[in-house]
C-alpha positions in Angstrom: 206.0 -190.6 123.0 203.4 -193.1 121.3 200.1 -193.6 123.3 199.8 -196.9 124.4 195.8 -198.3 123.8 194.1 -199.7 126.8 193.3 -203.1 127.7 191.3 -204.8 125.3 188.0 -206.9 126.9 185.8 -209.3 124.8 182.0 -208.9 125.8 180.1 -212.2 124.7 176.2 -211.6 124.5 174.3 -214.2 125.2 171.3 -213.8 126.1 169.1 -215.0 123.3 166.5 -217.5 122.9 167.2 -218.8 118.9 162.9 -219.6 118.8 163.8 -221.0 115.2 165.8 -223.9 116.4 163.0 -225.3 118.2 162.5 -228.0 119.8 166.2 -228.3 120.6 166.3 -224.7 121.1 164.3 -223.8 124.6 164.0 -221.1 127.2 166.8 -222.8 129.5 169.0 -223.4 126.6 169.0 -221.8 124.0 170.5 -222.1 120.5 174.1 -220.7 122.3 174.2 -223.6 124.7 173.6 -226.1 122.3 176.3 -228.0 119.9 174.2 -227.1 117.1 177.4 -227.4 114.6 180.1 -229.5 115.9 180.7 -231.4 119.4 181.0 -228.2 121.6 178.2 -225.7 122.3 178.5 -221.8 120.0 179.2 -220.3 123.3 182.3 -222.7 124.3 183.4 -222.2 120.4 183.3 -218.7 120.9 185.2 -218.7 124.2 187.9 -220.5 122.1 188.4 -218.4 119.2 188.5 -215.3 121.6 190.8 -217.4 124.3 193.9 -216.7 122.1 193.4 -212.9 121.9 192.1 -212.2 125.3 193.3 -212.8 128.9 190.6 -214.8 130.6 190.1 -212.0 133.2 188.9 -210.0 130.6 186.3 -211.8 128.9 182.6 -210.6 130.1 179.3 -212.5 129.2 176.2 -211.3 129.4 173.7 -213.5 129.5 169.8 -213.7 131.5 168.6 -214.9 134.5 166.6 -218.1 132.9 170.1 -219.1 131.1 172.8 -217.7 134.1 173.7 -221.2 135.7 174.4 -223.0 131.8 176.3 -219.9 130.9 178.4 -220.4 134.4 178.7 -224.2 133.5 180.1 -223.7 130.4 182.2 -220.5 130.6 183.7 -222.1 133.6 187.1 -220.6 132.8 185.7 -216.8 132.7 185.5 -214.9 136.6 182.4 -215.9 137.9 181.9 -211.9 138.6 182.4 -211.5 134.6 178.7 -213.0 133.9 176.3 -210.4 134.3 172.8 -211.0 134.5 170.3 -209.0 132.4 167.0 -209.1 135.1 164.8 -208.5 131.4 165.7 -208.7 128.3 166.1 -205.1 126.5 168.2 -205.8 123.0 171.7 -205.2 122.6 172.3 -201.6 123.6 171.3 -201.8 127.1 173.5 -205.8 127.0 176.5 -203.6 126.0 175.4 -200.6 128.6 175.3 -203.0 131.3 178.5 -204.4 130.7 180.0 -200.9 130.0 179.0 -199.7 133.4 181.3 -203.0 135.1 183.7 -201.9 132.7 184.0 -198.2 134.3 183.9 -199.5 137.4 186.7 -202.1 136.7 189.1 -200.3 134.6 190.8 -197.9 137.3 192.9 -196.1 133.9 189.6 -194.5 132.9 189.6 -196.2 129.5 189.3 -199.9 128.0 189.1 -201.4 124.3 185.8 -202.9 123.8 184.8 -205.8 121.8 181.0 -206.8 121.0 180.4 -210.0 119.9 177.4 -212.6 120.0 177.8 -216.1 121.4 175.8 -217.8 118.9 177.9 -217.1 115.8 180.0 -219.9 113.1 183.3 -219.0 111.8 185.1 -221.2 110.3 188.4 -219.4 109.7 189.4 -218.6 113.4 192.9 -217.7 112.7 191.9 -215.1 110.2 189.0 -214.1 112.4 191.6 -213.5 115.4 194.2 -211.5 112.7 191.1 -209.1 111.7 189.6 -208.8 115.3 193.0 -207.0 116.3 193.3 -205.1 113.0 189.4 -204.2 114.3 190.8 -203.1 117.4 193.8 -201.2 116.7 191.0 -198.9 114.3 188.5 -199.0 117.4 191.8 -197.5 119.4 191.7 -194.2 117.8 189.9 -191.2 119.1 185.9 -191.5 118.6 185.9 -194.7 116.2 183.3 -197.0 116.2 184.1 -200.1 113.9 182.0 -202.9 112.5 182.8 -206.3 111.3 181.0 -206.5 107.0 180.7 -209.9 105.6 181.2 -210.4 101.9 177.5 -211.0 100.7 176.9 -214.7 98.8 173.6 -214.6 97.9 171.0 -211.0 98.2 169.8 -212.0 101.3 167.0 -209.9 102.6 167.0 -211.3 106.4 170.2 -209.2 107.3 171.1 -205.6 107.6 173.9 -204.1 105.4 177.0 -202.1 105.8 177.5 -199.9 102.7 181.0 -198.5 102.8 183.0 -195.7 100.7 184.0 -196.5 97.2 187.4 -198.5 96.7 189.3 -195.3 95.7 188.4 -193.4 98.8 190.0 -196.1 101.0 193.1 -194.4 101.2 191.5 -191.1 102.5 192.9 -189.4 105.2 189.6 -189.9 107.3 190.4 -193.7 106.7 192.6 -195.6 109.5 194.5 -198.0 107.8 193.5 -202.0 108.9 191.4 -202.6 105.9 189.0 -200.4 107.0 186.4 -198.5 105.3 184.7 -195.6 106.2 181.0 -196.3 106.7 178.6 -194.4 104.4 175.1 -195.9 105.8 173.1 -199.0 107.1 170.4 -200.4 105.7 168.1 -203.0 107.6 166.6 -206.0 105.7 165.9 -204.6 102.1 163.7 -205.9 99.8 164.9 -209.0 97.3 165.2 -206.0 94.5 167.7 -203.8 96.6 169.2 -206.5 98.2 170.5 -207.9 94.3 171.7 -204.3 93.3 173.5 -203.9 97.0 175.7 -207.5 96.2 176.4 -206.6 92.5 177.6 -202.8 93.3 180.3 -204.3 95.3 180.3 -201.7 98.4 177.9 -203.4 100.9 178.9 -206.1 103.3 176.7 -207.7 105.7 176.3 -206.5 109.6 177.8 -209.2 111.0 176.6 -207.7 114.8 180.5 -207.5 115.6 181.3 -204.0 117.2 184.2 -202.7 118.5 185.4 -199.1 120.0 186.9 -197.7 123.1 184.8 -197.7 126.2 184.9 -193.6 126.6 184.0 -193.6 122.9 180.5 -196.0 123.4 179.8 -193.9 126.7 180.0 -190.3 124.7 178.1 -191.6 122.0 175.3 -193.0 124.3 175.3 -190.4 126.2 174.8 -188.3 122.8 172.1 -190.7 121.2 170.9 -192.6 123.7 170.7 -190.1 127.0 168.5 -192.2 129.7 169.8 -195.2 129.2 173.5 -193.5 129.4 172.4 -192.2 132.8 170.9 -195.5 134.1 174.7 -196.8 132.9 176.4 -194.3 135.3 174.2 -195.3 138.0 175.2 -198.7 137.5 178.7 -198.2 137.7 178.2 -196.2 140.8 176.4 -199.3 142.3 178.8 -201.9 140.7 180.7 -204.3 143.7 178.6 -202.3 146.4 175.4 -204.3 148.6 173.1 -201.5 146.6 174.1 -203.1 143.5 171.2 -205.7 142.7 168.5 -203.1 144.0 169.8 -200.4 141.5 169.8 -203.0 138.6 166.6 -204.4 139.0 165.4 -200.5 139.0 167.2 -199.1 136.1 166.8 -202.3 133.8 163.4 -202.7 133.5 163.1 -198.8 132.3 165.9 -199.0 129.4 164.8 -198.2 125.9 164.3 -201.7 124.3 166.6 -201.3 121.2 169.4 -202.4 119.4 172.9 -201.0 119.7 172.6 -200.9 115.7 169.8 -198.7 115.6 170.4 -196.3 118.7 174.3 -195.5 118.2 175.9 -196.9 114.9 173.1 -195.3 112.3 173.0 -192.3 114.2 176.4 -191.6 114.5 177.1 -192.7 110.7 175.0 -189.2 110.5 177.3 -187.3 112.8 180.4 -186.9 111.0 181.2 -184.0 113.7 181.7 -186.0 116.6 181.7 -190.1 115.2 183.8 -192.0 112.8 182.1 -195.0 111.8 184.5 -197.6 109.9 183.8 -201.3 108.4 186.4 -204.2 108.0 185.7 -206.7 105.3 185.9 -210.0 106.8 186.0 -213.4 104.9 186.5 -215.6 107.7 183.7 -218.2 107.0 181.0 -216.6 108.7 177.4 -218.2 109.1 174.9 -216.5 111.9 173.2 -220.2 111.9 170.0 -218.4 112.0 167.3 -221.9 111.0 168.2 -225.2 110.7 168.6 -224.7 107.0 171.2 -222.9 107.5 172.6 -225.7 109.5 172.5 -228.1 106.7 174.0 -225.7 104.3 177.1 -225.8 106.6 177.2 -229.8 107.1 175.6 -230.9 103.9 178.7 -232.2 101.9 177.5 -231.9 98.3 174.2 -230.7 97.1 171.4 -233.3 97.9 173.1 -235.0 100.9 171.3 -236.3 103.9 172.8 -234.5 107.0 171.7 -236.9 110.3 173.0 -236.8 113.7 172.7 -240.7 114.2 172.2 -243.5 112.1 170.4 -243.1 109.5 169.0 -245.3 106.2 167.8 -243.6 102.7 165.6 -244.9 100.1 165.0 -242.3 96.9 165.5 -239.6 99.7 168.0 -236.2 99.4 168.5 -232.9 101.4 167.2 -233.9 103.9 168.3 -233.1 107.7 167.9 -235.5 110.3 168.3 -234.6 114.1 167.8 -237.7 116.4 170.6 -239.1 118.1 169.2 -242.0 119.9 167.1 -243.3 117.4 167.4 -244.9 113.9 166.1 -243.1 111.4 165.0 -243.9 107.7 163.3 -241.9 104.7 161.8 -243.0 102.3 160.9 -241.0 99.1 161.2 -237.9 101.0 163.1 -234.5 100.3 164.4 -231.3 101.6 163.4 -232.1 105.2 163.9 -231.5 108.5 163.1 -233.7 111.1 164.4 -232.8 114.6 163.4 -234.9 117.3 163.6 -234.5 121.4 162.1 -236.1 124.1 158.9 -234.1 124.2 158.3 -233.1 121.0 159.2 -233.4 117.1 159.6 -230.8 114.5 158.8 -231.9 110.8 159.3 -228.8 107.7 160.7 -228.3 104.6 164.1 -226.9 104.9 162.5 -223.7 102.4 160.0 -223.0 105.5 162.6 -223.7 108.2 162.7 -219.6 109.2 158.9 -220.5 110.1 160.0 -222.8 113.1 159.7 -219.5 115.3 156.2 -218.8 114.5 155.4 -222.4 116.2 157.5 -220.8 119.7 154.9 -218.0 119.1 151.5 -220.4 119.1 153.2 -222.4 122.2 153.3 -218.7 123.8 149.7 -217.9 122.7 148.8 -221.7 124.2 150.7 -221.0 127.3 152.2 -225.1 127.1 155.3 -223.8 129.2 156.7 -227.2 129.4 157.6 -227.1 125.5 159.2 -223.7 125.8 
């Protein structure tokens, strides 16, 4: 008799702070819990691409305490008890830990499909995103499979990490589940401009689009095997979960978790391990943009090369490319190009769109200056 795979949950991380769309982008809300591309916020777009694959009761968020009551607002429709609360912010592995250890403690069957995705992310195919998230999970339901959504690279972009996967005629291997995956052969984190050209024109890498997905007993073996103290402070958590000892044990263990990525502590490691792991990638063209600067934002909403993108009205003379956020006010350029211009009520952010990747290094000097008020 065919195994039937576990309930699938859909673990939404947002906890981050998105320094490079400053001043829109602030410690309270951050780039998630803003409409940055489109009338509703990446965290409520998110919710609604996921909404048609996953029951509502199993949709988790993990978010921080600075950005908790937002998150709440927002993600009204998720449990209230599904928003867990990172007490300081330790990167993605101990996010997915901490959600793994509700997950154990939930999940009375002793198993659960897990899907890893950030909040802050633009598709803009969300039907073919939804048809390759369950291919992505019926690979992730096999025994010790760790799977990883690949973008098709554009340009050799040296700001993301890269999936390199088997050639095209080993596909059909029987190591290979079928869904269009790949096996993985190795990651590679933000190579130089040389490497990143010959990785797009060999044809096998695919960006790290930070979309993971596997079984729950899968991620806690494979912790537990790369990753020990931070699997143990997991099981203590899920010892603690829904009990009065619960917020002590979490404030305890937290602070003391290895402050790393889920990329660098499992996935590369057990690309290695071909003993006990089996790492897979899914090419996905689904229209992906991780929105990382506000270039990238006028990339998306620019309609034609040289177009002014503005958020309000807006008058050009001899001006192109540029991006204009100000919503109450009119705005005109004059003779001006490549710009952005994003304007609050406290402050005003003027760069070329080339330097917009800079904007964090202004969060950094507001840090150094301790002006808490702009943060």
């Amino acid at each position: 008799m065919k195994e039937h795979a576990p309930a699938a949950h859909a673990i939404i991380l947002a906890g981050g702070r998105g320094t490079r769309f400053w001043p829109r982008s602030r410690t309270r809300s951050p780039k998630q819990l803003l409409n940055i591309v489109g009338q509703k916020t990446m965290v409520e777009q998110t919710f609604e691409r996921l909404s048609p694959s996953f029951s509502t009761s199993r949709i988790w968020v993990v978010t921080n305490k600075e950005q908790v009551d937002a998150v709440r607002r927002q993600m009204w429709q998720v449990p209230s008890q599904h928003v867990l609360v990172e007490p300081v912010g330790r990167n993605t592995a101990a996010a997915i830990a901490l959600a793994a250890a509700h997950l154990l403690k939930e999940e009375r069957s002793g198993d659960a499909l897990m899907a890893v995705l950030p909040a802050d992310q633009f598709i803009a195919k969300p039907v073919r995103y939804r048809q390759i998230v369950r291919a992505a999970l019926r690979v992730a339901a096999q025994p010790d499979a760790l799977v990883v959504l690949g973008i098709p690279p554009t340009r050799p972009e040296t700001g993301y990490g890269y999936v390199e996967r088997v050639a095209r005629g080993q596909k059909a291997s029987s190591a290979s589940p079928a869904d269009g995956a790949y096996p993985v052969r190795r990651f590679t984190e933000k190579p130089s401009l040389e490497f990143a050209r010959k990785y797009v024109a060999s044809g096998r890498y695919l960006w790290n689009a930070g979309m993971f997905f596997w079984r729950l007993s899968t991620f806690v073996e494979t912790l537990r095997r790369h990753l020990p103290k931070t699997h143990a402070a997991m099981m203590r958590l899920a010892e603690a979960a829904g009990t009065s000892k619960y917020s002590s044990v979490l404030q305890r263990e937290y602070a003391r978790l290895e402050n790393i990525s889920v990329d660098y502590a499992i996935l590369e490691p057990a690309s290695r391990d071909s003993k006990h792991s089996r790492v897979f990638v899914i090419p996905a063209s689904i229209g992906w943009s991780d929105i990382g600067s506000w270039a990238a934002v006028y990339e998306l909403l620019a309609k034609r090369s040289g177009a002014n993108v503005s958020s309000g009205r807006f008058f050009a003379i001899d001006a192109a490319g540029n991006l204009i956020w100000s919503p109450s006010k009119f705005v005109a350029a004059v003779g001006v190009s490549d710009l952005v211009v994003v304007e609050t009520s406290d402050a005003l952010l003027v760069c070329s769109r080339e330097r917009a990747q800079d904007v964090g290094r202004v969060v950094k000097w507001l840090e150094s200056q301790r002006l808490q008020k702009l943060l």
